[in-house]
N, C-alpha and C positions, 0 to 999 in steps of 0.2 A: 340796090334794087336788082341788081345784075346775079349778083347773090342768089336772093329770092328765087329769082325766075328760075334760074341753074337746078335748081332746088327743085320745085314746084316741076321742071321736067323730068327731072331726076326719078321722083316719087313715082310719076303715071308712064313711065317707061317701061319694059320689059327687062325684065332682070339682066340678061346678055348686054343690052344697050347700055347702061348705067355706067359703066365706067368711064368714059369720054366727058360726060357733065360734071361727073361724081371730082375731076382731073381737072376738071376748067374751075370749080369751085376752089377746090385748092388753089390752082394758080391766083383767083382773084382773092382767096381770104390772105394769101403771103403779099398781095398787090396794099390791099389795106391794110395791114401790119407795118408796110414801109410807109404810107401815106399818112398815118395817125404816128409814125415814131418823127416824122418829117414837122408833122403837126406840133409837136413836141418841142423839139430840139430847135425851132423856129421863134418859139412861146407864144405861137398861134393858139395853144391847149394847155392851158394848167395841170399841172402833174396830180393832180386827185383827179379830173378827168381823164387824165392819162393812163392814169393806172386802170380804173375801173374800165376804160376801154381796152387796153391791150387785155385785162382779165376774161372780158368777153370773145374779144377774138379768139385768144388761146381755146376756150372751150369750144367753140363754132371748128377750130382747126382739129381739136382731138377728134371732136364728134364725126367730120366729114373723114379724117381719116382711118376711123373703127368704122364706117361704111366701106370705102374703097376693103380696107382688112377685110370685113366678110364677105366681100366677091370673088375673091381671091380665093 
């Protein structure tokens, strides 16, 4: 949800601004990446949930970091 929100500020900000949220999203999608490999390695998550979640984070990580890329 924290995500989300980051997100959702990110968009109705002023371009100048965006980078500080655009940096806190990354921080939390790499927070989730260790929380669902934790989830994993635990067998808290079955590894076909596993996968198709880290699948999604990895796009969620490209996409937020070809944002930060085009402010730059």
């Amino acid at each position: 949800l924290k995500i989300l929100e980051l997100i959702l500020v990110a968009i109705y900000s002023e371009r100048d601004k965006k980078l500080p949220y655009l940096k806190e999203i990354d921080v939390k999608i790499n927070i989730l990446k260790i929380l669902v490999r934790l989830a994993n390695e635990t067998k808290s998550l079955d590894n076909k949930k596993y996968l198709a979640l880290q699948e999604k984070i990895q796009e969620m990580g490209r996409m937020a970091g070809g944002w930060i890329k085009s402010l730059k």
